[in-house]
mmCIF file as gemmi writes it, N, C-alpha and C atoms, coordinates in Angstrom:
data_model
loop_
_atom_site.group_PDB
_atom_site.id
_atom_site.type_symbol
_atom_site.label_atom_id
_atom_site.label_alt_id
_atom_site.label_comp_id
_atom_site.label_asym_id
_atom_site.label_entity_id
_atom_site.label_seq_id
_atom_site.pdbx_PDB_ins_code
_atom_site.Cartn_x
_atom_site.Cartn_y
_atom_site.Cartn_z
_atom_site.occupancy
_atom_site.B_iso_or_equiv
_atom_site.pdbx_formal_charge
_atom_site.auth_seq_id
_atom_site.auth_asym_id
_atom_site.pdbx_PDB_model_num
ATOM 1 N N . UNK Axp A 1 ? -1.328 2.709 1.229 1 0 ? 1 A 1
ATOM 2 C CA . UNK Axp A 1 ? -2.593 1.994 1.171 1 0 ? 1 A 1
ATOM 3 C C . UNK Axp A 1 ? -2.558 1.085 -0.051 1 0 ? 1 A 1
ATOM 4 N N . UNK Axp A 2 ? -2.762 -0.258 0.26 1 0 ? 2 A 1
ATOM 5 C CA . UNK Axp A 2 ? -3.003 -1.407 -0.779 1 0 ? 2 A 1
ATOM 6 C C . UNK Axp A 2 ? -4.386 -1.816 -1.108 1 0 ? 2 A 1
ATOM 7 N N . UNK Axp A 3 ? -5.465 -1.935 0.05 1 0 ? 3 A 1
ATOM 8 C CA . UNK Axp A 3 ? -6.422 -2.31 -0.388 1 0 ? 3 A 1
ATOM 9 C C . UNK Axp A 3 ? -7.445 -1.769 0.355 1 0 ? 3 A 1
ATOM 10 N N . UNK Axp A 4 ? -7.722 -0.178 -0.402 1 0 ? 4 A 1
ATOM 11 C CA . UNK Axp A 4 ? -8.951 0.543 -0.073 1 0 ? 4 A 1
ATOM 12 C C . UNK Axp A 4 ? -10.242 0.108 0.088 1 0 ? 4 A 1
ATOM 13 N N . UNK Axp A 5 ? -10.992 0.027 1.385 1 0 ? 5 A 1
ATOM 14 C CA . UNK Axp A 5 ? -12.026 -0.313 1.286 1 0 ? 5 A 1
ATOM 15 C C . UNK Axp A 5 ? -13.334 0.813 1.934 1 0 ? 5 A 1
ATOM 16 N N . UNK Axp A 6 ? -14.018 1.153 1.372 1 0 ? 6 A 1
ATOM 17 C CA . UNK Axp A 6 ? -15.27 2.237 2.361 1 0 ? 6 A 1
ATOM 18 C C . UNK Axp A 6 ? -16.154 1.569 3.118 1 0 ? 6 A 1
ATOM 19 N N . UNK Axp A 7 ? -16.34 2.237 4.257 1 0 ? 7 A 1
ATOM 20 C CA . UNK Axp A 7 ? -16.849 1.814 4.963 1 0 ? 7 A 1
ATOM 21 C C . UNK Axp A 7 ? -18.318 2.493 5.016 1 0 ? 7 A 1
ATOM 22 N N . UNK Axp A 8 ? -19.379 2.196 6.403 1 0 ? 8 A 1
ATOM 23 C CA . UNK Axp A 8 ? -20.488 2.997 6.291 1 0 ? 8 A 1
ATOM 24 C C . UNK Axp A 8 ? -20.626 4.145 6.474 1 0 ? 8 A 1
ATOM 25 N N . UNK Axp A 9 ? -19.586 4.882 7.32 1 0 ? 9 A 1
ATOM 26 C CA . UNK Axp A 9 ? -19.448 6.487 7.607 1 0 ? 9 A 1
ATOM 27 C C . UNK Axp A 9 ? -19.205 7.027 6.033 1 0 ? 9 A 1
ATOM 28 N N . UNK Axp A 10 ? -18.603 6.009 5.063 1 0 ? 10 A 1
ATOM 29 C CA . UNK Axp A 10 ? -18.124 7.083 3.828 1 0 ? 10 A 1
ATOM 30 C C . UNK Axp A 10 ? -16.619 7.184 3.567 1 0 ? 10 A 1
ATOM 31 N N . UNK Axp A 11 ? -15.897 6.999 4.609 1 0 ? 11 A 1
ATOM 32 C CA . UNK Axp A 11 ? -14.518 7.098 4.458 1 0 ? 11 A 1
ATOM 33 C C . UNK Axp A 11 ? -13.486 6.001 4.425 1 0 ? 11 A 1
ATOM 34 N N . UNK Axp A 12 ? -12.537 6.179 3.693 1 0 ? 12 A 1
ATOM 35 C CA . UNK Axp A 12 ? -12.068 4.909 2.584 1 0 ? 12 A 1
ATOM 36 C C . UNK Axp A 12 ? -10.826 4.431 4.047 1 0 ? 12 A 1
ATOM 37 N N . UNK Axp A 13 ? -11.125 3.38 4.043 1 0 ? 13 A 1
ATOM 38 C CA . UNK Axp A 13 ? -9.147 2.246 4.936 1 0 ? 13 A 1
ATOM 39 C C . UNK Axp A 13 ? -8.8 1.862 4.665 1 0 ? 13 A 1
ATOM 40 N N . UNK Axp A 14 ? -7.557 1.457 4.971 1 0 ? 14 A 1
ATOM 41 C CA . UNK Axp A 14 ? -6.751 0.497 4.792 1 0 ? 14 A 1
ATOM 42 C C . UNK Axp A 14 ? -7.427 -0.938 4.775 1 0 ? 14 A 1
ATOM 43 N N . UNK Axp A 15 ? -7.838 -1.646 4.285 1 0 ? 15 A 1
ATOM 44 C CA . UNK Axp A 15 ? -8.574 -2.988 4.667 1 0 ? 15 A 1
ATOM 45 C C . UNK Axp A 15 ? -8.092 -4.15 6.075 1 0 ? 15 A 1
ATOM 46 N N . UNK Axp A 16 ? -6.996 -3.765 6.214 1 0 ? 16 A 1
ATOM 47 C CA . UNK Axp A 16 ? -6.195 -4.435 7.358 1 0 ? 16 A 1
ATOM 48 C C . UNK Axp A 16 ? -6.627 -3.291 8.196 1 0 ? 16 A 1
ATOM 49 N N . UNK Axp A 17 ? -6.581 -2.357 8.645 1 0 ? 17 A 1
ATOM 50 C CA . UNK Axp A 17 ? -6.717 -1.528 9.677 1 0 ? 17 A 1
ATOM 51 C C . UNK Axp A 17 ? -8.674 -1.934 10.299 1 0 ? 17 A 1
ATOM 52 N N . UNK Axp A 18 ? -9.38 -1.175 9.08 1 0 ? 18 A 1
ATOM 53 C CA . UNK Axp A 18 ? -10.58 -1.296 9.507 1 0 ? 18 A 1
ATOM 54 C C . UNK Axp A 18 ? -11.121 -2.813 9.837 1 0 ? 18 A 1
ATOM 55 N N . UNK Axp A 19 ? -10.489 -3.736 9.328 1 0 ? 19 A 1
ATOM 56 C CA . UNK Axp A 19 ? -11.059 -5.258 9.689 1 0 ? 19 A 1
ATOM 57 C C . UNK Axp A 19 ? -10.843 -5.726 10.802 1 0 ? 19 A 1
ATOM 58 N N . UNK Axp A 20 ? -9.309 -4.964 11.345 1 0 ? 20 A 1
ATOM 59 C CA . UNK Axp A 20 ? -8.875 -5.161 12.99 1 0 ? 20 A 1
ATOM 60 C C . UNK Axp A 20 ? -9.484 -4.756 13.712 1 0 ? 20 A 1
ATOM 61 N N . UNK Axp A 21 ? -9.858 -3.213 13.751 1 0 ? 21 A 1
ATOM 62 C CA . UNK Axp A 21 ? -10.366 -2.393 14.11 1 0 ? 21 A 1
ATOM 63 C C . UNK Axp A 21 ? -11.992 -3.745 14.333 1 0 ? 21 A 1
ATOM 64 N N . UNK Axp A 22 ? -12.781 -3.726 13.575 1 0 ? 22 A 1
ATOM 65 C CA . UNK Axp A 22 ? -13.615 -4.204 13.688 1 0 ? 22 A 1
ATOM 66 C C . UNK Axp A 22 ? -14.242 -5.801 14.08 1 0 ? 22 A 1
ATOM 67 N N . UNK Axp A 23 ? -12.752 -6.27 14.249 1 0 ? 23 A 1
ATOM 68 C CA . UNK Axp A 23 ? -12.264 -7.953 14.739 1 0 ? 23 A 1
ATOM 69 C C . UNK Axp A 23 ? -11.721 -7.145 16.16 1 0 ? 23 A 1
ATOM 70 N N . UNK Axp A 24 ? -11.527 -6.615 16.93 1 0 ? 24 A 1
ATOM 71 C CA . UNK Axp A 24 ? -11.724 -6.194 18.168 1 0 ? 24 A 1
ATOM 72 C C . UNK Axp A 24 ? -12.565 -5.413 19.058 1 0 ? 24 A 1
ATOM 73 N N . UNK Axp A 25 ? -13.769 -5.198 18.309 1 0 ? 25 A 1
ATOM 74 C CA . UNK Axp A 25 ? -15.001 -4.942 18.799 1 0 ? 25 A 1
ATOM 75 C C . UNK Axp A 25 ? -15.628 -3.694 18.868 1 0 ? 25 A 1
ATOM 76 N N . UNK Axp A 26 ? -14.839 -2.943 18.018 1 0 ? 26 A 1
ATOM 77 C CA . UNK Axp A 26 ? -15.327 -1.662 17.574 1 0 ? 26 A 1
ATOM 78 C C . UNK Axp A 26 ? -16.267 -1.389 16.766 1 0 ? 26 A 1
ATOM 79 N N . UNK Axp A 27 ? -17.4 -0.592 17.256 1 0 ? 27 A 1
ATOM 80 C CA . UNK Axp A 27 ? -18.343 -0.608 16.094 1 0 ? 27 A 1
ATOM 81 C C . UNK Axp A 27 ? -18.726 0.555 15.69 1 0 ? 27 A 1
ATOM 82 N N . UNK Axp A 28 ? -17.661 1.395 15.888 1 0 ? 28 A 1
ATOM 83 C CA . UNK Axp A 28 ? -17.814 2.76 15.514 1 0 ? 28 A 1
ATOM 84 C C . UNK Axp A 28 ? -16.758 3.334 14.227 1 0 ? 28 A 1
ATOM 85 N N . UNK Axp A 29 ? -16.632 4.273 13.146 1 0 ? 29 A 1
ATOM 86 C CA . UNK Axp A 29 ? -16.409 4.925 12.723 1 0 ? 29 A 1
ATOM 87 C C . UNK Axp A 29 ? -14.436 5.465 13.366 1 0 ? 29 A 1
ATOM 88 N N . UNK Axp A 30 ? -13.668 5.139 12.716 1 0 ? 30 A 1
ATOM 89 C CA . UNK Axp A 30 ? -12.09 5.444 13.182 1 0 ? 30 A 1
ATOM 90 C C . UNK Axp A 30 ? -12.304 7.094 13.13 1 0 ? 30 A 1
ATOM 91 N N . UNK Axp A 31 ? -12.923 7.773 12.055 1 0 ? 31 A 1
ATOM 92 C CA . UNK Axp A 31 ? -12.456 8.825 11.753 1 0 ? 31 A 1
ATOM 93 C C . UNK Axp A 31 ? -13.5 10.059 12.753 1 0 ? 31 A 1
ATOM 94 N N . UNK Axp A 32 ? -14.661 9.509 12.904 1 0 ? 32 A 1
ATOM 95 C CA . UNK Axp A 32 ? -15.793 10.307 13.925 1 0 ? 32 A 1
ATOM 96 C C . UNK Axp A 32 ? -15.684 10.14 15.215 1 0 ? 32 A 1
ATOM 97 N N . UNK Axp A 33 ? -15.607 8.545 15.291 1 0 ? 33 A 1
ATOM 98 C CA . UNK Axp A 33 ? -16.14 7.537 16.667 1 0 ? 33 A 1
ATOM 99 C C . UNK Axp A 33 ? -17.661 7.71 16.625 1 0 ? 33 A 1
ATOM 100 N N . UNK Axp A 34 ? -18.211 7.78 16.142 1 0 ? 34 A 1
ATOM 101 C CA . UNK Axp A 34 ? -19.522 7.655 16.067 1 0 ? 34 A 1
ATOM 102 C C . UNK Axp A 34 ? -19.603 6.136 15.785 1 0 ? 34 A 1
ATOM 103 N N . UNK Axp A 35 ? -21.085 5.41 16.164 1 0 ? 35 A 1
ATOM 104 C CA . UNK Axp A 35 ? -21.432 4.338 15.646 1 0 ? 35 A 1
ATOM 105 C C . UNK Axp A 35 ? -21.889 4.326 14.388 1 0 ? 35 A 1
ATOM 106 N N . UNK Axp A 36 ? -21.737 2.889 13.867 1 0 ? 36 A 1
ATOM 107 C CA . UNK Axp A 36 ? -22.015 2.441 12.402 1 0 ? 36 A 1
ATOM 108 C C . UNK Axp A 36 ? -23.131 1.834 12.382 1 0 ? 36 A 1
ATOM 109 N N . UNK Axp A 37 ? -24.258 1.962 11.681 1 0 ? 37 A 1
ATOM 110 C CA . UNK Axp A 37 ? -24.991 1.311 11.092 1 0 ? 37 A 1
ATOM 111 C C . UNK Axp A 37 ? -24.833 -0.39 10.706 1 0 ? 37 A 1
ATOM 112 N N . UNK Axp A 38 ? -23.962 -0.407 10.322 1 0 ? 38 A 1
ATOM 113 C CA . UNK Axp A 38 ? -23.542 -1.943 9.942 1 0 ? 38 A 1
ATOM 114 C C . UNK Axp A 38 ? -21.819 -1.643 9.458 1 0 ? 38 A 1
ATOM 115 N N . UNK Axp A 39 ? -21.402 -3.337 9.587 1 0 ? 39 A 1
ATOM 116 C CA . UNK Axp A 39 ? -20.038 -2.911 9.565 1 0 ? 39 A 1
ATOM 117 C C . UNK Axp A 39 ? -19.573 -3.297 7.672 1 0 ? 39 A 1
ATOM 118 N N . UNK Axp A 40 ? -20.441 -3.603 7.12 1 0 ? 40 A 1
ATOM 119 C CA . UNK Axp A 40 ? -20.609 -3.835 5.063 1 0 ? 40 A 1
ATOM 120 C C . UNK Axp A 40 ? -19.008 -2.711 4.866 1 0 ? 40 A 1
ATOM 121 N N . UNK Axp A 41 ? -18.282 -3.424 4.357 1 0 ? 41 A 1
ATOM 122 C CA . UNK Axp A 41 ? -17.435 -2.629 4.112 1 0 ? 41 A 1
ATOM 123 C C . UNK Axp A 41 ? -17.38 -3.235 1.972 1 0 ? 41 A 1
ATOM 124 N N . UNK Axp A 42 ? -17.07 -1.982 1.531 1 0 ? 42 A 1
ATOM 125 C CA . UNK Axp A 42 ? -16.723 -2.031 0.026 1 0 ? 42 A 1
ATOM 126 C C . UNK Axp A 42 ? -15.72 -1.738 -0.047 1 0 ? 42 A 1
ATOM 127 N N . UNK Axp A 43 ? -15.213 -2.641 -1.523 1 0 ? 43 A 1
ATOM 128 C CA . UNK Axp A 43 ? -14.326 -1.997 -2.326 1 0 ? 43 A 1
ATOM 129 C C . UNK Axp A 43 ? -13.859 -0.933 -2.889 1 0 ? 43 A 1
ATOM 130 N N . UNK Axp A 44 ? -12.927 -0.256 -2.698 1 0 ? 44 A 1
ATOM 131 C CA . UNK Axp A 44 ? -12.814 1.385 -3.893 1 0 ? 44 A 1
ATOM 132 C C . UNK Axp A 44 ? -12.339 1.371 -4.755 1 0 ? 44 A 1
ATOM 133 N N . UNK Axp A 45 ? -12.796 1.071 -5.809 1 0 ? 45 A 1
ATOM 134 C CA . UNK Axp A 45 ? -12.03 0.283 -6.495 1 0 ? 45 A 1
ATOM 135 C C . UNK Axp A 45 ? -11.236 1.764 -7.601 1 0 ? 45 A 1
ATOM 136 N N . UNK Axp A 46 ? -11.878 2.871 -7.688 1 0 ? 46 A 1
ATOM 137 C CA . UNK Axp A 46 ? -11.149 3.9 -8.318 1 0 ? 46 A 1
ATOM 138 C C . UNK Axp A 46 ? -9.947 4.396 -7.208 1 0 ? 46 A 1
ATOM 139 N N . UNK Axp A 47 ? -9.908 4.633 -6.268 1 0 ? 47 A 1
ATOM 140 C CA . UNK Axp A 47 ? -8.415 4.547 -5.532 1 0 ? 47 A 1
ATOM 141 C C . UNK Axp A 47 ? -7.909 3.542 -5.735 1 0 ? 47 A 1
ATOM 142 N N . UNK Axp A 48 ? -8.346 2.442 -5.514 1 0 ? 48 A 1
ATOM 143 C CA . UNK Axp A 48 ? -7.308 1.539 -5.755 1 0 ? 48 A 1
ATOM 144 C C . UNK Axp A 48 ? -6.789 1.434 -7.232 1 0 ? 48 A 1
ATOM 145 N N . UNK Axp A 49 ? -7.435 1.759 -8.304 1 0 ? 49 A 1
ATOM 146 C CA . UNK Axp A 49 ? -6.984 1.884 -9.273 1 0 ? 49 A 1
ATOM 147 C C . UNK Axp A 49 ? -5.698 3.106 -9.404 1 0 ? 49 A 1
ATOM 148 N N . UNK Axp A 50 ? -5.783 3.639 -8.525 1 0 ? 50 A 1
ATOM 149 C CA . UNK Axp A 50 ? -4.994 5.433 -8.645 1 0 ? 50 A 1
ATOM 150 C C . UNK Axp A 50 ? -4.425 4.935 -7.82 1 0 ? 50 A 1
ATOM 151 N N . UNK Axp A 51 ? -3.496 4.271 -7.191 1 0 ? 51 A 1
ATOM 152 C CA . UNK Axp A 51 ? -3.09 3.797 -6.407 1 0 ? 51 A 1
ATOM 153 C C . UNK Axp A 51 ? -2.006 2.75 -6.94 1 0 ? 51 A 1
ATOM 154 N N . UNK Axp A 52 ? -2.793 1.702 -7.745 1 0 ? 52 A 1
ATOM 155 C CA . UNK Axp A 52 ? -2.132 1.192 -8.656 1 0 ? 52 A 1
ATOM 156 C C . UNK Axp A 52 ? -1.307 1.73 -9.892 1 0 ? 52 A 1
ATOM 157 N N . UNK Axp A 53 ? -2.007 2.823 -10.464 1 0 ? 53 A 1
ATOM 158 C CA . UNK Axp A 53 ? -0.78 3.32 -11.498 1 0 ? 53 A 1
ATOM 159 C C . UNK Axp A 53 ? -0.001 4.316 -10.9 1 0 ? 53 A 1
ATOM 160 N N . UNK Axp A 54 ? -0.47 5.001 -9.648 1 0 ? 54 A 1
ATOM 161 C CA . UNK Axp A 54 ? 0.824 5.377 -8.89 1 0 ? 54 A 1
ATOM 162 C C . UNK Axp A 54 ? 1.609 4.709 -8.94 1 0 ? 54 A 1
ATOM 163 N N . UNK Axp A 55 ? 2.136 4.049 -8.243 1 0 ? 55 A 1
ATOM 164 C CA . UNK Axp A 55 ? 2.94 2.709 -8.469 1 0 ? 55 A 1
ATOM 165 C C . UNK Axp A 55 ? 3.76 2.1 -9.371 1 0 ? 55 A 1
ATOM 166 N N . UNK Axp A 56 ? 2.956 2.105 -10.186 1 0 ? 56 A 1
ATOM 167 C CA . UNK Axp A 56 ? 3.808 1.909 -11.753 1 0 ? 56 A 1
ATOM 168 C C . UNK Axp A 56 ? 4.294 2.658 -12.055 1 0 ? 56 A 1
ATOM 169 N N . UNK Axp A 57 ? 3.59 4 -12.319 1 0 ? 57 A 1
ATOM 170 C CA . UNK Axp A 57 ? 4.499 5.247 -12.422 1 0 ? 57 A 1
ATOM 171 C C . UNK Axp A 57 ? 5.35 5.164 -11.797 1 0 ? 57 A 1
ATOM 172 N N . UNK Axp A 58 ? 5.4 4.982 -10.754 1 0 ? 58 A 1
ATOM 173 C CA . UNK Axp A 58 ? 6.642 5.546 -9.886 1 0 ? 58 A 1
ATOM 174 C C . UNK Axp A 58 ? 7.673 4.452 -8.808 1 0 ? 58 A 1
ATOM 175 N N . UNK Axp A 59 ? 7.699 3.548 -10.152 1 0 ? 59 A 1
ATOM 176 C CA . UNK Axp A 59 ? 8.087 2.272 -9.694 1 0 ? 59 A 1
ATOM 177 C C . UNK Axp A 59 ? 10.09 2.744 -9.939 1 0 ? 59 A 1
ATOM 178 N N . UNK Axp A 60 ? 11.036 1.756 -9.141 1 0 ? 60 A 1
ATOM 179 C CA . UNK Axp A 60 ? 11.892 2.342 -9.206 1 0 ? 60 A 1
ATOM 180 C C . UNK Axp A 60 ? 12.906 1.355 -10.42 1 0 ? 60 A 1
């Protein structure tokens, strides 16, 4: 995962996955299938931070 984003269920994506997901007409939740409220997706930005010094850490 490069660029965590949450969605309205609460649970964090891939930003390419959930935007496809939601650019083909899904308006539900990947991880429930339940419907969404709205499709507002945020930034995570503390995974992505942990994510990022993963990385560094463990750069080769």
């Amino acid at each position: 995962m490069r660029d965590p984003l949450i969605a309205a269920d609460g649970f964090t994506y891939e930003a390419e996955a959930i935007t496809e997901w939601f650019d083909t007409g899904h308006y539900t939740s990947l991880m429930t299938y339940l419907d969404l409220p709205h499709r507002d997706l945020l930034p995570n930005h503390a995974l992505r931070s942990a994510i990022q010094e993963w990385l560094q850490t463990n750069a080769d």
